[in-house]
mmCIF entry with sequence, helices, sheets and N, C-alpha, C, O atoms, coordinates in Angstrom:
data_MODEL
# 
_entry.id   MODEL 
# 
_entity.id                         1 
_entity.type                       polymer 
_entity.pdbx_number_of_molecules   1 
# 
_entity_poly.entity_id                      1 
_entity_poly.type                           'polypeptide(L)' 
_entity_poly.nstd_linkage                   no 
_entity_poly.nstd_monomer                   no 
_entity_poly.pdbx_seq_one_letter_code       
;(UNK)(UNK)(UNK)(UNK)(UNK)(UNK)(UNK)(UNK)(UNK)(UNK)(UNK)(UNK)(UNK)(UNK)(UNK)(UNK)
(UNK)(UNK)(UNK)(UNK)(UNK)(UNK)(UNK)(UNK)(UNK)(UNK)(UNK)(UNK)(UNK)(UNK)(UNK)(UNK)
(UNK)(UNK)(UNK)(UNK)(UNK)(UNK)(UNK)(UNK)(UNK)(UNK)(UNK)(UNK)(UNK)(UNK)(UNK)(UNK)
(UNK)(UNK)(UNK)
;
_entity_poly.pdbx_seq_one_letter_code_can   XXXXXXXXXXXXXXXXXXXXXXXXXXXXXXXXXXXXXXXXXXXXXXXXXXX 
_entity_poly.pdbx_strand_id                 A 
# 
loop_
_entity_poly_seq.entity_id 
_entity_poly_seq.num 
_entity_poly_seq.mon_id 
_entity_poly_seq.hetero 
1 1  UNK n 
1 2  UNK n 
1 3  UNK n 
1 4  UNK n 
1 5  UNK n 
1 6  UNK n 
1 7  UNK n 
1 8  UNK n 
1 9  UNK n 
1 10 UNK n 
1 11 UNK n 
1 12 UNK n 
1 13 UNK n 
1 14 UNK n 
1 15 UNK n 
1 16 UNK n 
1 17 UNK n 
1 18 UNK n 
1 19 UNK n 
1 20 UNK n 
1 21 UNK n 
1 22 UNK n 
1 23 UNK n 
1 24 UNK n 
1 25 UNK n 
1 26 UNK n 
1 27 UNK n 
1 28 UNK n 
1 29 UNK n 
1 30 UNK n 
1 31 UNK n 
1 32 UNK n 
1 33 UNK n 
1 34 UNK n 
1 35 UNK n 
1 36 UNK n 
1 37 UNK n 
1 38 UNK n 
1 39 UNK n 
1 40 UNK n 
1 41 UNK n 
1 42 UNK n 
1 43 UNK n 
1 44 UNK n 
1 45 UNK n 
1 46 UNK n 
1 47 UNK n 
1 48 UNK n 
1 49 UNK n 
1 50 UNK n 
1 51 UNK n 
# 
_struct_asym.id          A 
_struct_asym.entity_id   1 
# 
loop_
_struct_conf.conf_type_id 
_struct_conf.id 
_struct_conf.pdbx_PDB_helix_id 
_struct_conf.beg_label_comp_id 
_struct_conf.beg_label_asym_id 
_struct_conf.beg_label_seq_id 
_struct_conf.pdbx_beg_PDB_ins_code 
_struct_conf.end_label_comp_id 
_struct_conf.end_label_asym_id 
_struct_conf.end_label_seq_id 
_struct_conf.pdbx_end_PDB_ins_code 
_struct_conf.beg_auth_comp_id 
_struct_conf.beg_auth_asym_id 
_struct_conf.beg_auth_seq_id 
_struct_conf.end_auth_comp_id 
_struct_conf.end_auth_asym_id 
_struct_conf.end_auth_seq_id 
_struct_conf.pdbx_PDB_helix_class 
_struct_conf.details 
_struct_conf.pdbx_PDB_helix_length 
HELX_P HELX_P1 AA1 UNK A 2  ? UNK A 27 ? UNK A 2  UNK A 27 1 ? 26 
HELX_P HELX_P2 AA2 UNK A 28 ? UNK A 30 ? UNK A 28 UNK A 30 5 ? 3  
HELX_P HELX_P3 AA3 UNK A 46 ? UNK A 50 ? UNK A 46 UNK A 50 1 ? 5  
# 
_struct_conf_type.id          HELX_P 
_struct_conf_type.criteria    ? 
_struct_conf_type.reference   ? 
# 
loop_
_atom_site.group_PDB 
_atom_site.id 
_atom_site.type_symbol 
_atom_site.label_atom_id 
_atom_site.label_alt_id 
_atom_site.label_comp_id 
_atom_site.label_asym_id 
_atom_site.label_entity_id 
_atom_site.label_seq_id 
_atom_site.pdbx_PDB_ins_code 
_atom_site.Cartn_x 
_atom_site.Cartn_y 
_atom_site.Cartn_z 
_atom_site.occupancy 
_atom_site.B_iso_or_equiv 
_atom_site.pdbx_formal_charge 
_atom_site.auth_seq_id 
_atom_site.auth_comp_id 
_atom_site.auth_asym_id 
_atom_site.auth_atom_id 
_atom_site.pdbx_PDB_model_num 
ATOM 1   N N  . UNK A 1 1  ? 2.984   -32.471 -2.249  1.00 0.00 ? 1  UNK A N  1 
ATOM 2   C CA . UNK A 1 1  ? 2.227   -31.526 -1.436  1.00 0.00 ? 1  UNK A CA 1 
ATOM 3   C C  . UNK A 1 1  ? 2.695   -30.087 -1.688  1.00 0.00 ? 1  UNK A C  1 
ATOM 4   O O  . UNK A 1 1  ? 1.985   -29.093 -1.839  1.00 0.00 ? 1  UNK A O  1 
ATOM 5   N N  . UNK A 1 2  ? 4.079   -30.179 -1.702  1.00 0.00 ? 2  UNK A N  1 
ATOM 6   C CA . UNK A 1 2  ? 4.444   -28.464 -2.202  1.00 0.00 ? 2  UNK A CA 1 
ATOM 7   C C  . UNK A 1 2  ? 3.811   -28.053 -3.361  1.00 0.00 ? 2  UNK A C  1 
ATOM 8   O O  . UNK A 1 2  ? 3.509   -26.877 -3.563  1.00 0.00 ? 2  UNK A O  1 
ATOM 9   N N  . UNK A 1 3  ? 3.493   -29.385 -4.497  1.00 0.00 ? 3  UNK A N  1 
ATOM 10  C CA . UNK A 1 3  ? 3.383   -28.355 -5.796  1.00 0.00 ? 3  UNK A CA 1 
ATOM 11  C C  . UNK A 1 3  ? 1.854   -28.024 -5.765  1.00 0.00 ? 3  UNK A C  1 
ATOM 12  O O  . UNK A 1 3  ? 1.241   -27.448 -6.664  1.00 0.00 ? 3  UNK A O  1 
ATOM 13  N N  . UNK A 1 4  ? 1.273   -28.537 -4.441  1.00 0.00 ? 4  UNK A N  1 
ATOM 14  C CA . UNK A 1 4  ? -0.360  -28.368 -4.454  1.00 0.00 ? 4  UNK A CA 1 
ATOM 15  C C  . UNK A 1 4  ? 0.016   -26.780 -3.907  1.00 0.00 ? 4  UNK A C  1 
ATOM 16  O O  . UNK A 1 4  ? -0.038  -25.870 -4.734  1.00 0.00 ? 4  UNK A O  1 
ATOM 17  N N  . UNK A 1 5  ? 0.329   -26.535 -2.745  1.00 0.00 ? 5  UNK A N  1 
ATOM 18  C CA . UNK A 1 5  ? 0.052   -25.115 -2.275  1.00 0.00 ? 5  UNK A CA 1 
ATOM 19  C C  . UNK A 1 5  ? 0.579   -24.097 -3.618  1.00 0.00 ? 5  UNK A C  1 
ATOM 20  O O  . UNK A 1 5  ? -0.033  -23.087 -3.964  1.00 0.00 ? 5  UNK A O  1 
ATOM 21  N N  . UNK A 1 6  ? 2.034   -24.681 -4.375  1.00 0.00 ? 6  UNK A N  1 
ATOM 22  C CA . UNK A 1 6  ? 2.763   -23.598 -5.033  1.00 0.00 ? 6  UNK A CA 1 
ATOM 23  C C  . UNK A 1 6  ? 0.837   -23.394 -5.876  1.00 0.00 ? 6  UNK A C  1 
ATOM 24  O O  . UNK A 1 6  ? 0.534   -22.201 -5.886  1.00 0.00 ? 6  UNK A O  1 
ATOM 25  N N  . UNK A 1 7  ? 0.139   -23.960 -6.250  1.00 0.00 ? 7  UNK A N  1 
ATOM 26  C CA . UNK A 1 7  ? -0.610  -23.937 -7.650  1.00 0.00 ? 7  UNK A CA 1 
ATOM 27  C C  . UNK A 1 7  ? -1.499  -22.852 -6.633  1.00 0.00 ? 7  UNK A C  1 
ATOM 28  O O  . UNK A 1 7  ? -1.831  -21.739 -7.040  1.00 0.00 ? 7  UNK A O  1 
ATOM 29  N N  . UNK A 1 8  ? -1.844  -23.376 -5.184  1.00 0.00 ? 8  UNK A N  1 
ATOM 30  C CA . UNK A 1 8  ? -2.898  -22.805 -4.322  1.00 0.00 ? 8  UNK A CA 1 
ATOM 31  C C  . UNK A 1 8  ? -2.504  -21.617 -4.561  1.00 0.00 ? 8  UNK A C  1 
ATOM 32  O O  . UNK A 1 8  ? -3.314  -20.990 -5.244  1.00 0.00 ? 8  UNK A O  1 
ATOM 33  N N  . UNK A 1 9  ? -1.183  -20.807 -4.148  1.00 0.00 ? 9  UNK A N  1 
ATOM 34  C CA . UNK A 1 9  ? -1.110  -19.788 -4.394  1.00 0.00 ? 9  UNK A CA 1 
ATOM 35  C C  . UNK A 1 9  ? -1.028  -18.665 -5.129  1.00 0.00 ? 9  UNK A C  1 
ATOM 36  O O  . UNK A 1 9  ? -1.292  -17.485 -4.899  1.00 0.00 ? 9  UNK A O  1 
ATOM 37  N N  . UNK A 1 10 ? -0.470  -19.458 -6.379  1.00 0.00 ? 10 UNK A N  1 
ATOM 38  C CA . UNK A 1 10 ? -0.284  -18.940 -7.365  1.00 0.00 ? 10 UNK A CA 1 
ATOM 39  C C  . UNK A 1 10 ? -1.959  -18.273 -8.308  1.00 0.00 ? 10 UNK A C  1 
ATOM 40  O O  . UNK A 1 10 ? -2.023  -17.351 -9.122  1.00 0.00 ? 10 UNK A O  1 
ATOM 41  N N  . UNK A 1 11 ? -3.075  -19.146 -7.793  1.00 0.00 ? 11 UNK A N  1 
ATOM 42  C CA . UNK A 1 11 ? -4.346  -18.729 -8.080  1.00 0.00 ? 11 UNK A CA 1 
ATOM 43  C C  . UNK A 1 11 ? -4.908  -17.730 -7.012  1.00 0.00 ? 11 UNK A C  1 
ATOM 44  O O  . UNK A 1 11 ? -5.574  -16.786 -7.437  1.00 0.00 ? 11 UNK A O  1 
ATOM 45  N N  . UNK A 1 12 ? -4.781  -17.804 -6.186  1.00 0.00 ? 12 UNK A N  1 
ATOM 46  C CA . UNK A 1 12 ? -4.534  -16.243 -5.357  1.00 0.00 ? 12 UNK A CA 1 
ATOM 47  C C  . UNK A 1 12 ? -3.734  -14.832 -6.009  1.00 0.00 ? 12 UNK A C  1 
ATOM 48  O O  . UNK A 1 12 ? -4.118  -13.672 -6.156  1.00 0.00 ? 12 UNK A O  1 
ATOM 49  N N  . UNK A 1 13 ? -2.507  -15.496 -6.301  1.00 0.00 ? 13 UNK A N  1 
ATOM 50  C CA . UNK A 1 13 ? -1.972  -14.448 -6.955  1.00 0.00 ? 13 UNK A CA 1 
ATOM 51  C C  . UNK A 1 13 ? -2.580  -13.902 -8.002  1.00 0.00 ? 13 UNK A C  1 
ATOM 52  O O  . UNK A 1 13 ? -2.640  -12.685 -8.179  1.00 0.00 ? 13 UNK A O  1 
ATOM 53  N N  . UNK A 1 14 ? -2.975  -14.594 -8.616  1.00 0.00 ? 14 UNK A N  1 
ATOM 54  C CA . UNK A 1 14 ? -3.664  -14.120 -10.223 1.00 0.00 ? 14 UNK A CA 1 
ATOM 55  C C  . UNK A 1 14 ? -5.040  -13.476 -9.975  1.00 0.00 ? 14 UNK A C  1 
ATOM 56  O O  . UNK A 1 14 ? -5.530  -12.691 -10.786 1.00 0.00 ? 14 UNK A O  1 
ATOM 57  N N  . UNK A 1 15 ? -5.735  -13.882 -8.667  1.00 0.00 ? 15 UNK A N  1 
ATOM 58  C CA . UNK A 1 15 ? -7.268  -13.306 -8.478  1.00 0.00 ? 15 UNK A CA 1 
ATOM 59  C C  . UNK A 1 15 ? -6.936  -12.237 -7.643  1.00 0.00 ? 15 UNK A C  1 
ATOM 60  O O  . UNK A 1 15 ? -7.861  -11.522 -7.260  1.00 0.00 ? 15 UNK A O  1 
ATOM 61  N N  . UNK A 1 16 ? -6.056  -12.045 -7.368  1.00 0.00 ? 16 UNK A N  1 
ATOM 62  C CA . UNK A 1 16 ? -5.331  -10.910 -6.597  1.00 0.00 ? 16 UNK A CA 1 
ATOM 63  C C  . UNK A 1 16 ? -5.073  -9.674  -7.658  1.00 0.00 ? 16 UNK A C  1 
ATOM 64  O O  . UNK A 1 16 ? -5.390  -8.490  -7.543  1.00 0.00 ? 16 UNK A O  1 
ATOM 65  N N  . UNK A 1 17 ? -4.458  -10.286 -8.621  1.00 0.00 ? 17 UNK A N  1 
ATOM 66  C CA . UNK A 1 17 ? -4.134  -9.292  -9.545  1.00 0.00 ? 17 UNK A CA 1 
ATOM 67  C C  . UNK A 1 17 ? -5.412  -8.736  -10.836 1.00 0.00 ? 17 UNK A C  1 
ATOM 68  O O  . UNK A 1 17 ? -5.406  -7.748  -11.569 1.00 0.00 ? 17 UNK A O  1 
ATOM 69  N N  . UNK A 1 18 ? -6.316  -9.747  -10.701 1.00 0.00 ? 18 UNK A N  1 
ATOM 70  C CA . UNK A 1 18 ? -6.937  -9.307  -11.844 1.00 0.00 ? 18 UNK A CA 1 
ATOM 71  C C  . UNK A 1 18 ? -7.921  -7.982  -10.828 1.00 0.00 ? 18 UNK A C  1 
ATOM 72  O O  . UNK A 1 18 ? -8.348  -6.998  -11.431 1.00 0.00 ? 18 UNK A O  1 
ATOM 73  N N  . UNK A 1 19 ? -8.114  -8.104  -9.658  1.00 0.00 ? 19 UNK A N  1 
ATOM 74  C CA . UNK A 1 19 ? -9.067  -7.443  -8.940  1.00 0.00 ? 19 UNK A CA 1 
ATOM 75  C C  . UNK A 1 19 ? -8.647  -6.190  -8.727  1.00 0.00 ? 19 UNK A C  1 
ATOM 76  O O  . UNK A 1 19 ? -9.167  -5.075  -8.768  1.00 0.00 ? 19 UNK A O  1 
ATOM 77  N N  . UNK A 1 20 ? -7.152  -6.803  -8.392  1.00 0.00 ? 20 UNK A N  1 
ATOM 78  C CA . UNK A 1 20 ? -6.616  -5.024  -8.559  1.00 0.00 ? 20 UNK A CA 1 
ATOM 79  C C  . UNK A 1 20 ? -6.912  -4.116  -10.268 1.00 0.00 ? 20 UNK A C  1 
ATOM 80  O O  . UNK A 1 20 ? -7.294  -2.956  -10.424 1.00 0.00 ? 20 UNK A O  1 
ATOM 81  N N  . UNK A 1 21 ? -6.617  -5.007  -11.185 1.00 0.00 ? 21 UNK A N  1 
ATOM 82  C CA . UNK A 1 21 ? -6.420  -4.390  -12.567 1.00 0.00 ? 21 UNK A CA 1 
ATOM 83  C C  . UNK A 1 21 ? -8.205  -4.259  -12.640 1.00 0.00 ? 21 UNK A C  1 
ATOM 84  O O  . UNK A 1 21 ? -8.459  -3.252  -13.301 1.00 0.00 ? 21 UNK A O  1 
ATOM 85  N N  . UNK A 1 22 ? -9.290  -4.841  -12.249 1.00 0.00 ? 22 UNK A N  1 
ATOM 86  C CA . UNK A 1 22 ? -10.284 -3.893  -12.571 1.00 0.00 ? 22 UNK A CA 1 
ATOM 87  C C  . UNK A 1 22 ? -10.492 -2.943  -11.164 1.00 0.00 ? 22 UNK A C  1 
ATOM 88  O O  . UNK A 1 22 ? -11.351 -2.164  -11.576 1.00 0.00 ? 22 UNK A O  1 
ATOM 89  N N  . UNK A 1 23 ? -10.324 -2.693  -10.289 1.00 0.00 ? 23 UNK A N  1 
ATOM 90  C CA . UNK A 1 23 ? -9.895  -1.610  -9.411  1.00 0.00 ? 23 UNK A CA 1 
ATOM 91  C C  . UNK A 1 23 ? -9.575  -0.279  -10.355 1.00 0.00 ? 23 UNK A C  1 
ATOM 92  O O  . UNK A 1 23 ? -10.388 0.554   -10.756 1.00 0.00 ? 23 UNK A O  1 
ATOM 93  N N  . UNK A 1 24 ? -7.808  -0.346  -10.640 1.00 0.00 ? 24 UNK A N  1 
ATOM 94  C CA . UNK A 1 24 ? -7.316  -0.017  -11.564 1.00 0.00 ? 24 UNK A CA 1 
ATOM 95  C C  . UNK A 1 24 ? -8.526  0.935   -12.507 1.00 0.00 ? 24 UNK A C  1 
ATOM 96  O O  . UNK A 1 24 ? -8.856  2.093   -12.251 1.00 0.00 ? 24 UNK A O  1 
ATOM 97  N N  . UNK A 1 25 ? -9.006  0.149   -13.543 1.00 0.00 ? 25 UNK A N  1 
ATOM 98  C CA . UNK A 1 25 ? -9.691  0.583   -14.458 1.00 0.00 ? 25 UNK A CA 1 
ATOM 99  C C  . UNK A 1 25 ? -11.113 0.701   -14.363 1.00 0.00 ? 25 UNK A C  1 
ATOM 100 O O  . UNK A 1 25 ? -11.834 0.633   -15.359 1.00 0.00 ? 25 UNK A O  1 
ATOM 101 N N  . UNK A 1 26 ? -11.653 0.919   -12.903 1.00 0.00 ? 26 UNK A N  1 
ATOM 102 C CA . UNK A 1 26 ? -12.661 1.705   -12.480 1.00 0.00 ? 26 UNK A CA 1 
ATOM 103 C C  . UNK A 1 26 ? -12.588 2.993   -12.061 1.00 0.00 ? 26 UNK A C  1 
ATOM 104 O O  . UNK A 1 26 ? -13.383 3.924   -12.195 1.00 0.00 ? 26 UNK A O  1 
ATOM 105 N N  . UNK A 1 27 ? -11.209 2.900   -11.376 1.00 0.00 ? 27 UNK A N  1 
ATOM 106 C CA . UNK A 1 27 ? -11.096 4.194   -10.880 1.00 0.00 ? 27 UNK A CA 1 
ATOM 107 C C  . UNK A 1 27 ? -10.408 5.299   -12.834 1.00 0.00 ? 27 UNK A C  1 
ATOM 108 O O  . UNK A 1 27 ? -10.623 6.382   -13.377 1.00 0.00 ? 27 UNK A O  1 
ATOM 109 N N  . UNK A 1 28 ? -9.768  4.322   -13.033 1.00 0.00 ? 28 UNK A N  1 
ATOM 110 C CA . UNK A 1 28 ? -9.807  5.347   -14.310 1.00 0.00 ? 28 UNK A CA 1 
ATOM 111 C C  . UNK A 1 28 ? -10.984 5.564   -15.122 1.00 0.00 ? 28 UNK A C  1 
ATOM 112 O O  . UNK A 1 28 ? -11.285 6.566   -15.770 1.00 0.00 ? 28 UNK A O  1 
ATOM 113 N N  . UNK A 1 29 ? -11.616 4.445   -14.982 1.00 0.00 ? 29 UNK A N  1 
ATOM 114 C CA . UNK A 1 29 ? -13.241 5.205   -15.691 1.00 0.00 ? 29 UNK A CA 1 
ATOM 115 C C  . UNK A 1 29 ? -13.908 5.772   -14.928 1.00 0.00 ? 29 UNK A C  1 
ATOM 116 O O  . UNK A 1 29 ? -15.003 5.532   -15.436 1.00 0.00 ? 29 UNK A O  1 
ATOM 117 N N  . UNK A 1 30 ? -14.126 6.374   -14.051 1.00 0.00 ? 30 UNK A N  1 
ATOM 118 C CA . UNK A 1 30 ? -15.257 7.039   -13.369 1.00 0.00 ? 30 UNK A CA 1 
ATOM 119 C C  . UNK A 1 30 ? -14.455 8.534   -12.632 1.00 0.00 ? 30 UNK A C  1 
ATOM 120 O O  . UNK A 1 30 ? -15.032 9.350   -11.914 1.00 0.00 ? 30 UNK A O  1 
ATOM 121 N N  . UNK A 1 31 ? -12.716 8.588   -13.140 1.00 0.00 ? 31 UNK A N  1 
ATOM 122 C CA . UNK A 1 31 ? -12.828 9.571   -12.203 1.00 0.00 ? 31 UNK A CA 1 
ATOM 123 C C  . UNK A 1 31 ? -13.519 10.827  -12.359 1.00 0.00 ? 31 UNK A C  1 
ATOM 124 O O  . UNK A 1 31 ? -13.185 11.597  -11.459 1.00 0.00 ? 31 UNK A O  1 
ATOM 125 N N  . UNK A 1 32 ? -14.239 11.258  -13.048 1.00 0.00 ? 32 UNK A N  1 
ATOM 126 C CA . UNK A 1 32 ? -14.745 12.368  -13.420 1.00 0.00 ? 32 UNK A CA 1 
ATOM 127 C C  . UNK A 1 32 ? -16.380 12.342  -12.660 1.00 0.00 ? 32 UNK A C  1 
ATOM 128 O O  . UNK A 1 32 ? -16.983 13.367  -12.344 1.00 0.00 ? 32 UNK A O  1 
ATOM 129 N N  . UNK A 1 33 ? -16.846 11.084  -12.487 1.00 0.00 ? 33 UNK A N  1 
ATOM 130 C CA . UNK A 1 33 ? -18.042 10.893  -11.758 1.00 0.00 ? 33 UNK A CA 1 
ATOM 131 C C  . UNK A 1 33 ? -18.262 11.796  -10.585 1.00 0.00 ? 33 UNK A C  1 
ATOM 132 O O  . UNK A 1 33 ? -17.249 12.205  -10.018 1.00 0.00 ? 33 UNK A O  1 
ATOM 133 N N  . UNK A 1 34 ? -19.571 12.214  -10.083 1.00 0.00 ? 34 UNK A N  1 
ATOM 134 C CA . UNK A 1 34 ? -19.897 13.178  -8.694  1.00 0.00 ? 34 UNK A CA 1 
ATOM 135 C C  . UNK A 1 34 ? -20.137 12.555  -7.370  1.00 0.00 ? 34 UNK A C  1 
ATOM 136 O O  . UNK A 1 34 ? -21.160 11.975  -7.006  1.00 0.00 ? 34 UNK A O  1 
ATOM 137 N N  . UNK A 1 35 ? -19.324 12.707  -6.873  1.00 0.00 ? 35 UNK A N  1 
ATOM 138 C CA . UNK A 1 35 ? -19.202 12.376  -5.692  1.00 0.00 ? 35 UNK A CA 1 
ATOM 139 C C  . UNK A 1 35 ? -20.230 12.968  -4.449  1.00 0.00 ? 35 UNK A C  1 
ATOM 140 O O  . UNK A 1 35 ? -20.653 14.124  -4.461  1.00 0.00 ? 35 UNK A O  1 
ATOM 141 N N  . UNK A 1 36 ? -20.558 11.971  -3.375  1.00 0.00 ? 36 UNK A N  1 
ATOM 142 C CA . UNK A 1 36 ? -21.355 12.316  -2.410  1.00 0.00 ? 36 UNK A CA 1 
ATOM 143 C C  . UNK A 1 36 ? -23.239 12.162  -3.119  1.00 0.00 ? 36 UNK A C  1 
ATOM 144 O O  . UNK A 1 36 ? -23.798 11.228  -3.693  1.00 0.00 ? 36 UNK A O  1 
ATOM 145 N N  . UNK A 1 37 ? -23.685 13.429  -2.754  1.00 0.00 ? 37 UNK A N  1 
ATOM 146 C CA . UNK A 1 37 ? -25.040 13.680  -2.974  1.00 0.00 ? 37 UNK A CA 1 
ATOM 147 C C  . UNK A 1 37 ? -25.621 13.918  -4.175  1.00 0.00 ? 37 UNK A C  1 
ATOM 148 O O  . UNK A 1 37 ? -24.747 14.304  -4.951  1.00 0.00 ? 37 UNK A O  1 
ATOM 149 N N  . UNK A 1 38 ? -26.538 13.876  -4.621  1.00 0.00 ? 38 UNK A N  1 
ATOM 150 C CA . UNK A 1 38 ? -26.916 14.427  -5.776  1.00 0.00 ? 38 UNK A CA 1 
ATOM 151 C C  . UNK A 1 38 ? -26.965 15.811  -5.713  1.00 0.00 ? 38 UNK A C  1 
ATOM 152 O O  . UNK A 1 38 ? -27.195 16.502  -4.721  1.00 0.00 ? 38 UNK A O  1 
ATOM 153 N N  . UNK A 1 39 ? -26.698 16.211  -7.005  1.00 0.00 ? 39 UNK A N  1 
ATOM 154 C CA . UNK A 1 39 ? -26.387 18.053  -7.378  1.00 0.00 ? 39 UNK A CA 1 
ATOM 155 C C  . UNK A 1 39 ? -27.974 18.774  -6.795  1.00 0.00 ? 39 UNK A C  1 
ATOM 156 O O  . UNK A 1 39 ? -29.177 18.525  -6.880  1.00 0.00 ? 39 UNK A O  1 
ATOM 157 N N  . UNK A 1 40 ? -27.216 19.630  -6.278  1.00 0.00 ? 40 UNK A N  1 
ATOM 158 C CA . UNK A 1 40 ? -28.703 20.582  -6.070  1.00 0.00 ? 40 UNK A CA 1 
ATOM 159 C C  . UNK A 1 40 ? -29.413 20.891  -7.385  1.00 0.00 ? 40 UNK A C  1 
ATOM 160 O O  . UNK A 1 40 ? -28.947 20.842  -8.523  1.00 0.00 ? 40 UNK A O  1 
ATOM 161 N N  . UNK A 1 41 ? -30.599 21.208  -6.995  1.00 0.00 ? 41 UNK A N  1 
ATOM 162 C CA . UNK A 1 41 ? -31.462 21.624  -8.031  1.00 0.00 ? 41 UNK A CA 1 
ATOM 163 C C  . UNK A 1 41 ? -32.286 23.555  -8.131  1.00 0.00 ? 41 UNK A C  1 
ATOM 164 O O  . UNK A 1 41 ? -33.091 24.086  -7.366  1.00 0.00 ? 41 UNK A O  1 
ATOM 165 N N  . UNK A 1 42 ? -31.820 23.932  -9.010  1.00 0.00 ? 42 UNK A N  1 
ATOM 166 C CA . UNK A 1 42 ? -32.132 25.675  -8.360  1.00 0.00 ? 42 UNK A CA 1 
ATOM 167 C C  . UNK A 1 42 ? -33.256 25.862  -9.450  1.00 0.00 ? 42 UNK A C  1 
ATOM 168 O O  . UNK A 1 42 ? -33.474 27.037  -9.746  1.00 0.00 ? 42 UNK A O  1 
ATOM 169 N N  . UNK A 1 43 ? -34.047 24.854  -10.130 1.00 0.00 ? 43 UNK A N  1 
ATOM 170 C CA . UNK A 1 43 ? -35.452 25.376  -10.633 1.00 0.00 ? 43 UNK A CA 1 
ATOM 171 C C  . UNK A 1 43 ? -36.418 25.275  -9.974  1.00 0.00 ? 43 UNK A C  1 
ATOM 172 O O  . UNK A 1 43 ? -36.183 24.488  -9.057  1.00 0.00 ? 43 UNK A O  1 
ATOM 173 N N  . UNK A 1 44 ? -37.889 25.838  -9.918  1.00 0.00 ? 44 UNK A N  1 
ATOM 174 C CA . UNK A 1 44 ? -38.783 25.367  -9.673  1.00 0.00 ? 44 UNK A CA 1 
ATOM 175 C C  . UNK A 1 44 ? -39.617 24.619  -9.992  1.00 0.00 ? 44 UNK A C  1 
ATOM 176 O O  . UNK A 1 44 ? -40.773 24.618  -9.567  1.00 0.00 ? 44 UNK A O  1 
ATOM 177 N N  . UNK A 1 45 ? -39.148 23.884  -10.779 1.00 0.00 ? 45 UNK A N  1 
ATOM 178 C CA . UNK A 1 45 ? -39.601 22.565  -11.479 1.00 0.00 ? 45 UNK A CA 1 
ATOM 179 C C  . UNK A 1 45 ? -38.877 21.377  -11.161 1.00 0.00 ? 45 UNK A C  1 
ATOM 180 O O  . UNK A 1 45 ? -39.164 20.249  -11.562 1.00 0.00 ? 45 UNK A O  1 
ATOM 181 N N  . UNK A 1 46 ? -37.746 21.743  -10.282 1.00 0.00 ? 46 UNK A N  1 
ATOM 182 C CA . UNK A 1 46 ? -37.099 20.161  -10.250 1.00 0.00 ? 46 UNK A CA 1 
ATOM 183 C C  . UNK A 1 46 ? -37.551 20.427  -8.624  1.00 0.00 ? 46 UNK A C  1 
ATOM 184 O O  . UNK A 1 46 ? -37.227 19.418  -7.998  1.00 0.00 ? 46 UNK A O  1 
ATOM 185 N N  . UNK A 1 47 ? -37.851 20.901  -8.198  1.00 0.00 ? 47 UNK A N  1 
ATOM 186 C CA . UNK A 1 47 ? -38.042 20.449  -6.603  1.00 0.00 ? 47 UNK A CA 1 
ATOM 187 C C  . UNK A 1 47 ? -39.043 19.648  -6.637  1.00 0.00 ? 47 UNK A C  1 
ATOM 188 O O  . UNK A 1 47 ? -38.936 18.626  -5.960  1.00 0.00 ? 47 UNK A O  1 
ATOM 189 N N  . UNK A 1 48 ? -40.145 19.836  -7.326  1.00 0.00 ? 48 UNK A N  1 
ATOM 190 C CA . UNK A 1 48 ? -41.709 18.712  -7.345  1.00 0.00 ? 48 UNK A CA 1 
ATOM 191 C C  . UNK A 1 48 ? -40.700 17.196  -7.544  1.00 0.00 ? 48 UNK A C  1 
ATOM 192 O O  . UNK A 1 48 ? -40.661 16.221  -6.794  1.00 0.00 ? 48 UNK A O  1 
ATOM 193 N N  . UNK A 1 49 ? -40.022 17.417  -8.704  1.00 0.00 ? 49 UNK A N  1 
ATOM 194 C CA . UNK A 1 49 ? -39.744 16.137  -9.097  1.00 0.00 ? 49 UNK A CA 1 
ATOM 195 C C  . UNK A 1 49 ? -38.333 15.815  -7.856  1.00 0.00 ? 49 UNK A C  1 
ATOM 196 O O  . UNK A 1 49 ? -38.133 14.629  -8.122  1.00 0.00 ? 49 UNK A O  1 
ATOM 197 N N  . UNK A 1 50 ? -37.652 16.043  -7.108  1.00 0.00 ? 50 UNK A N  1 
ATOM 198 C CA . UNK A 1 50 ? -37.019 15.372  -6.074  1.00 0.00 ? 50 UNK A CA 1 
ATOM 199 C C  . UNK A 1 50 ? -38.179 14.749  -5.092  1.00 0.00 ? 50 UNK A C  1 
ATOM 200 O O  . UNK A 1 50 ? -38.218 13.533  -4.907  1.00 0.00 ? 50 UNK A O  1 
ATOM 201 N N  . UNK A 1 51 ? -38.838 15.369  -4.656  1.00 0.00 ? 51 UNK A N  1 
ATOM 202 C CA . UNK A 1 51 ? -39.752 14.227  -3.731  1.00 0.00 ? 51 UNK A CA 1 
ATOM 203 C C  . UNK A 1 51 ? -40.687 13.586  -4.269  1.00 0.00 ? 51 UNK A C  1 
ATOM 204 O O  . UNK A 1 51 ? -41.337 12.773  -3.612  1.00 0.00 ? 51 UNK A O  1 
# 
């Protein structure tokens, strides 16, 4: 019975860790991404096209 939980946990551990490591390497790919709202628009041609 112990070596059932040791395995139980040990697959936690590992889905634990891989989630962090793509965490990890989302936040390093996107940190440059824009945050919040979309960028204003200062033509008069992109206001038709927002609504």
């Amino acid at each position: 019975m112990k070596g059932f939980f040791k395995f139980i946990v040990s697959l936690f551990a590992l889905f634990g860790a891989a989630v962090g490591a793509l965490a990890i390497f989302d936040k390093v790919k996107n940190k440059n991404r824009i945050k919040g709202d979309y960028l204003e628009c200062e033509t008069i041609d992109c206001e038709n096209e927002i609504e």
